[in-house]
Each structure stands twice: as C-alpha cells, then as structure tokens.
N, CA, C and O of each residue as an XYZ file, in Angstrom:
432
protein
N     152.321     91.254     76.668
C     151.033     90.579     76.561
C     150.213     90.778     77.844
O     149.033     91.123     77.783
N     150.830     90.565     78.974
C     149.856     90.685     80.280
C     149.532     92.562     80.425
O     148.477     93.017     80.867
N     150.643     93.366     79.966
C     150.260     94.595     80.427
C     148.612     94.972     79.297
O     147.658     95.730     79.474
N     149.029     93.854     78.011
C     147.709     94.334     77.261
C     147.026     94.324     77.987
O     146.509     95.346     78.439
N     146.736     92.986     78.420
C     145.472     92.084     78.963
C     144.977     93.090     80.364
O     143.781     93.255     80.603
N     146.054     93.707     81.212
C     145.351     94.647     81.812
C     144.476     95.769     81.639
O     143.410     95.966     82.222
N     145.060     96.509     80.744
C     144.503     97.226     79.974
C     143.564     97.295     79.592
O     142.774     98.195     79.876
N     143.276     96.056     78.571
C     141.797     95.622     78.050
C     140.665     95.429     79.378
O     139.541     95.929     79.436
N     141.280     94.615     80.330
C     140.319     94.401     81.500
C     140.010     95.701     82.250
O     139.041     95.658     83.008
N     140.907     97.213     82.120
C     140.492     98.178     82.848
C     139.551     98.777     81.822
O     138.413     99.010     82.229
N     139.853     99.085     80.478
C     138.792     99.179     79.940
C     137.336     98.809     79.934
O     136.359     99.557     79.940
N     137.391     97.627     79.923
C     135.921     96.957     80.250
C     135.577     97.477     81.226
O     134.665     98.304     81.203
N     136.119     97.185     82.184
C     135.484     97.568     83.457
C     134.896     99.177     83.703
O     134.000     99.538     84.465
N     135.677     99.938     82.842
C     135.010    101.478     83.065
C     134.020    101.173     81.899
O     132.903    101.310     82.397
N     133.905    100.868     80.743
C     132.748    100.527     80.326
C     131.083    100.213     80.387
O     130.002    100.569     79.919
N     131.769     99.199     81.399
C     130.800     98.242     82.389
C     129.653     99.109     83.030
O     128.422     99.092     83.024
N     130.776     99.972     83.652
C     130.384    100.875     84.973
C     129.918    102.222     84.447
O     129.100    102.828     85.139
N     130.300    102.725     83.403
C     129.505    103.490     82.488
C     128.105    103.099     82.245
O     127.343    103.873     82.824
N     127.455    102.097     81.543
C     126.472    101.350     80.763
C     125.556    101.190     82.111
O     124.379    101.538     82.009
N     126.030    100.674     83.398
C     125.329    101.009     84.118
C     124.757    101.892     85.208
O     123.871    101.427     85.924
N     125.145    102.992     85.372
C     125.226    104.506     85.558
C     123.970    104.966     85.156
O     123.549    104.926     84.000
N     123.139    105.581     86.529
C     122.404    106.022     86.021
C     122.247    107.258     86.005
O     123.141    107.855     86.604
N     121.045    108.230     85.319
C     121.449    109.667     85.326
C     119.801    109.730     85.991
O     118.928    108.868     85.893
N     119.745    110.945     86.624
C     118.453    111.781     86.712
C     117.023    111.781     85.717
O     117.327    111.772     84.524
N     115.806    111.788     85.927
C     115.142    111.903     84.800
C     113.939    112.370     85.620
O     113.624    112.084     86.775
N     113.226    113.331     84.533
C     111.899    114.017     85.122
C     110.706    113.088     84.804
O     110.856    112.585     83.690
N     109.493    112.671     85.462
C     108.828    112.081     84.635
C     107.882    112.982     85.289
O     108.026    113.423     86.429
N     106.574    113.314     84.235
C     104.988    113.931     85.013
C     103.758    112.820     84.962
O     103.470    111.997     84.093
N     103.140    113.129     86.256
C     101.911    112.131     86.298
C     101.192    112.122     87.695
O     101.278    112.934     88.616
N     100.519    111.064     87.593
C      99.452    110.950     89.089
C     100.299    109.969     89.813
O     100.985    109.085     89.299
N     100.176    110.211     90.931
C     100.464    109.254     92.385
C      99.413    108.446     92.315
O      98.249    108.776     92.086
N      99.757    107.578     92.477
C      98.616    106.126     92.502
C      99.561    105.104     93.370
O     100.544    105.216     94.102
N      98.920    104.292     92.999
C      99.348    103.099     94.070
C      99.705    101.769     92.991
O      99.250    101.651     91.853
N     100.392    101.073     93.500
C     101.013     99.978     92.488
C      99.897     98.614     92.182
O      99.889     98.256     91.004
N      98.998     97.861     93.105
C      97.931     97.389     93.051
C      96.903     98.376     91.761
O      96.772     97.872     90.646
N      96.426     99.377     91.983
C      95.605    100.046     91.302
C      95.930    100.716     90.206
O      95.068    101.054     89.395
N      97.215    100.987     90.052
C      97.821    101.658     88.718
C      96.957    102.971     88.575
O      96.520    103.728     89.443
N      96.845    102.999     87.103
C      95.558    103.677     86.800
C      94.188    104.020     86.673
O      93.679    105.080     86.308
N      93.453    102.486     87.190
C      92.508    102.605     87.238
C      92.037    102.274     88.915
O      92.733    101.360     89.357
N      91.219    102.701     89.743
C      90.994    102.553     90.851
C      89.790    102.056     91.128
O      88.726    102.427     90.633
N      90.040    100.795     92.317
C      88.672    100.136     92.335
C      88.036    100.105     93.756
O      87.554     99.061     94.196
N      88.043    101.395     94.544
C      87.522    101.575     95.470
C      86.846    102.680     94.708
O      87.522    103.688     94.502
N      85.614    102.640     94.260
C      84.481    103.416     93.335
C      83.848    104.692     93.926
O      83.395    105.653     93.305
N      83.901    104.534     95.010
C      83.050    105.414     96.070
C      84.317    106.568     97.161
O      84.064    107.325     98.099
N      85.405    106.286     96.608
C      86.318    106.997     96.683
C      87.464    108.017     96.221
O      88.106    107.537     95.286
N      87.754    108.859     96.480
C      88.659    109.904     95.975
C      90.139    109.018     95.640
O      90.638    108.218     96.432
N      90.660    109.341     94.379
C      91.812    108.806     94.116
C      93.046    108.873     95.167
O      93.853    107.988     95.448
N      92.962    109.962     95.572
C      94.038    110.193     97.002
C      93.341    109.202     98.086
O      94.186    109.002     98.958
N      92.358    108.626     98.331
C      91.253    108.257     99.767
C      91.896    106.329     98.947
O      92.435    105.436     99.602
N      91.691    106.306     98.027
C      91.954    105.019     97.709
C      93.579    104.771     97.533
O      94.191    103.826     98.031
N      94.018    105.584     96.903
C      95.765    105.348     96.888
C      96.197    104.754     98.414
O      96.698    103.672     98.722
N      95.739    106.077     99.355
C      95.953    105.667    100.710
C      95.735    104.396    101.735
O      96.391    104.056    102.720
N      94.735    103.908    101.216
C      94.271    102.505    101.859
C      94.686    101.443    101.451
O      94.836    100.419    102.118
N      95.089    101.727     99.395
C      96.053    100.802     98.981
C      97.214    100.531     99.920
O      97.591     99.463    100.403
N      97.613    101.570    100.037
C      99.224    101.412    100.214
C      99.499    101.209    102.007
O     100.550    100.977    102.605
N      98.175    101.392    102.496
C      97.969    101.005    103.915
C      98.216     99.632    103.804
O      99.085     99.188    104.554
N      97.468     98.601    102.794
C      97.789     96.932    102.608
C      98.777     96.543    102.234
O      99.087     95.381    101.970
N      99.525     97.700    102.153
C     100.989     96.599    101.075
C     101.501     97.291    100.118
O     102.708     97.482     99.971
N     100.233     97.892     99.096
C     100.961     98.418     97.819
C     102.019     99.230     97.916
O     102.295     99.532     99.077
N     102.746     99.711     97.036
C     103.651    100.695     97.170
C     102.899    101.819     96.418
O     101.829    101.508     95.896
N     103.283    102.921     96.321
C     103.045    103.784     95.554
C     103.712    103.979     94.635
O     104.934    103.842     94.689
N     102.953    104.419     93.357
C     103.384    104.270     92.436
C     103.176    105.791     91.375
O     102.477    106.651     91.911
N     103.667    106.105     90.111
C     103.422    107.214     89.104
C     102.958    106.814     87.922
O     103.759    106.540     87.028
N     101.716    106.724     87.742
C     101.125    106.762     86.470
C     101.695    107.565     85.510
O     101.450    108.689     85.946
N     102.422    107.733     84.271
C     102.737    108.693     83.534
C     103.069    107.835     82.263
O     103.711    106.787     82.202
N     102.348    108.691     81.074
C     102.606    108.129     79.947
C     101.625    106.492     79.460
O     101.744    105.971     78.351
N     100.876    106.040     80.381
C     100.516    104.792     80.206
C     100.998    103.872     81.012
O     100.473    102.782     81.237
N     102.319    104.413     81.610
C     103.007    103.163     82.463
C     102.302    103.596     83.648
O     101.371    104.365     83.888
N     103.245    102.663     84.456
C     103.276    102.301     85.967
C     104.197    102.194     86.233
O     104.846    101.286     85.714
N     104.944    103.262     87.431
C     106.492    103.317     88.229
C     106.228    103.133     89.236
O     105.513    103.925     89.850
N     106.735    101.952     89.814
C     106.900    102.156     91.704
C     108.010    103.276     91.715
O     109.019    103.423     91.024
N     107.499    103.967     92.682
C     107.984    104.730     93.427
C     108.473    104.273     94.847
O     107.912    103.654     95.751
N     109.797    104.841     94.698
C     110.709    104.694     95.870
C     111.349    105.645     96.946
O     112.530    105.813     96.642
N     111.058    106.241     97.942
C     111.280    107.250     98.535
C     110.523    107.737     99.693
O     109.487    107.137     99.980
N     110.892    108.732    100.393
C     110.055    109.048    101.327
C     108.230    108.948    101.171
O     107.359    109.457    100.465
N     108.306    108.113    102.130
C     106.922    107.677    102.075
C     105.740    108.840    103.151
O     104.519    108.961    103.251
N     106.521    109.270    103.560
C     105.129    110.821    104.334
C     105.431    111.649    103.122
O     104.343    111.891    102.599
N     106.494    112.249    102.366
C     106.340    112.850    101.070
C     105.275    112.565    100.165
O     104.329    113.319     99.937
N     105.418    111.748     99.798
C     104.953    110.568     98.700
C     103.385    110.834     99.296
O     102.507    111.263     98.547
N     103.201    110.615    100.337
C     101.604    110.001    100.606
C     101.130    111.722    100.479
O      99.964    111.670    100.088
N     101.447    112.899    100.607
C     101.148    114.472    100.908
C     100.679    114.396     99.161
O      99.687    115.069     98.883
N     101.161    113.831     98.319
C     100.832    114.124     96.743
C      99.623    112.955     96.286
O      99.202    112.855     95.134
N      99.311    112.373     97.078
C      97.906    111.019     96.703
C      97.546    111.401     95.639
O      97.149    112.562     95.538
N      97.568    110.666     94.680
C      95.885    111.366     93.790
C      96.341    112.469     93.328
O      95.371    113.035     92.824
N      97.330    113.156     93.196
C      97.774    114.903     92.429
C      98.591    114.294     91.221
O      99.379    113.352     91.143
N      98.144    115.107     90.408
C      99.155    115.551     89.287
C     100.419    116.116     90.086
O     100.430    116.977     90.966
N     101.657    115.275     89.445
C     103.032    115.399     90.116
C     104.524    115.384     89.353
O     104.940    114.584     88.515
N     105.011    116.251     89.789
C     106.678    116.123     88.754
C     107.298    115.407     89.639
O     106.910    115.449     90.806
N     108.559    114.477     89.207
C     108.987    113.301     89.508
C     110.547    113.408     89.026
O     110.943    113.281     87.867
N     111.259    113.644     90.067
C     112.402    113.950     89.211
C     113.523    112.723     90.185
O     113.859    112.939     91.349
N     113.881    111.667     89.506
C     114.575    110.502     90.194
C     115.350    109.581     89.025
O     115.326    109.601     87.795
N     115.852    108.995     89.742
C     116.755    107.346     88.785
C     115.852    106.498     88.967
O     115.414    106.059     90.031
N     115.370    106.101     87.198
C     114.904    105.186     86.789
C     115.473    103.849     86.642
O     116.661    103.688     86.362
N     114.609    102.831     86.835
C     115.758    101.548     86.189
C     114.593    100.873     86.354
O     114.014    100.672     87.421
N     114.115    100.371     84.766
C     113.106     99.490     84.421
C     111.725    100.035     85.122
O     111.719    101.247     85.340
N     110.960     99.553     85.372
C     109.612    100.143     86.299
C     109.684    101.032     87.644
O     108.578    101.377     88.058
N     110.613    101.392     88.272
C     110.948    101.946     89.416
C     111.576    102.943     89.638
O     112.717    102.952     89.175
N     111.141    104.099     90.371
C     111.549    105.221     90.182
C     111.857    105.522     91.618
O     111.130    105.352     92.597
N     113.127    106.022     91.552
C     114.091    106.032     92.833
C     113.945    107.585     92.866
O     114.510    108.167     91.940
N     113.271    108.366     93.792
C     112.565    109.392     93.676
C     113.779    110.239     94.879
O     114.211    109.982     96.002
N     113.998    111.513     93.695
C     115.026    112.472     93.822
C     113.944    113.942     94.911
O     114.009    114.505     96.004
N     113.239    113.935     93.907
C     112.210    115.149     94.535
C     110.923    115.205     93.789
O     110.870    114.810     92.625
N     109.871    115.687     94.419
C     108.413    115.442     93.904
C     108.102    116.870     94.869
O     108.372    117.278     95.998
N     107.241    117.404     93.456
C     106.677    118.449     93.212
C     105.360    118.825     92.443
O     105.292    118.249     91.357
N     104.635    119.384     92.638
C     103.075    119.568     92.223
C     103.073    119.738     91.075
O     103.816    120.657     90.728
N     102.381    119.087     90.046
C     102.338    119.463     88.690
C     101.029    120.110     88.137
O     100.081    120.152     88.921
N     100.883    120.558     87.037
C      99.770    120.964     86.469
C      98.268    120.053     86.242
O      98.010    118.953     85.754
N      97.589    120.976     86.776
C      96.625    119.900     86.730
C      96.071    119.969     85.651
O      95.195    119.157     85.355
C-alpha cells in the first residue's frame, strides 16, 4: 500500500511539472509600451518617440500582436533598438507576458 501511494505521488508530481513547463513560442507585432498598448496618446509623436517616454515613466514595454497586449520581459537596450517596428518575438509565454528569448525585425 505505501509503495502504491509513492508511486501515485511520483506520478503526480511529474505530471504537475509537465502541465507547467513551458515551451518557446514565436509571436509577430509592434513594440509598444504597456500604458499605451495599441493605441498611442502622445499625438504629435512617432510611435518609437512615444513608446520611449512611456517606458521612461514606468511602463514596460510591451508587443502588440493579434489584438493583444504582451509585456515584454528582457533586455531592455534590445527591446528599446525595436520602438515602434514591426518585430518577431520568439520567448515563454505565460498569460500576458512574454519572457523574451530573441527579437528580430519583422515585415513591415
């Protein structure tokens, strides 16, 4: 009975640790800033000129793609070189946040 009960509990546990495992994922989109998302409300400015001043106050930066909004997580002199560009995004996701593997120029 107890060797079951181990058993069953090592099971779970690689289970567990499976289910939460994450894998790689590409996403494409604009660098923006997490305050401004997609739409930007410094009017008189370039989307890269406003991302930047966002994220001078606080915001994080973020990837518009698909409709959403990802904070982005990662080198931040990287990150700021793509402002405002169409960008490939290749990192671990988990819920809104993108744990950023490598970023690369995308099609504009």
């Amino acid at each position: 009975m107890r060797m079951r009960n181990i058993c069953f509990f090592g099971l779970l546990t690689l289970g567990a640790t499976g289910a939460f495992a994450q894998s790689s994922q590409t996403l494409t989109g604009t660098v923006s800033d997490s305050m401004c998302g997609a739409k930007h409300m410094m009017k008189d400015a370039s989307l890269a000129k406003c991302t930047r001043e966002c994220v001078k106050s606080g915001s994080d930066y973020a990837l518009v793609s698909g409709g959403k909004v990802y904070t982005l997580k990662g080198n931040s002199t990287q990150l700021d070189k793509f402002a405002g560009q169409n960008v490939k995004v290749t990192g671990k996701v988990s819920g809104n946040t993108v744990t950023v593997d490598s970023i690369s120029a995308g099609k504009s």
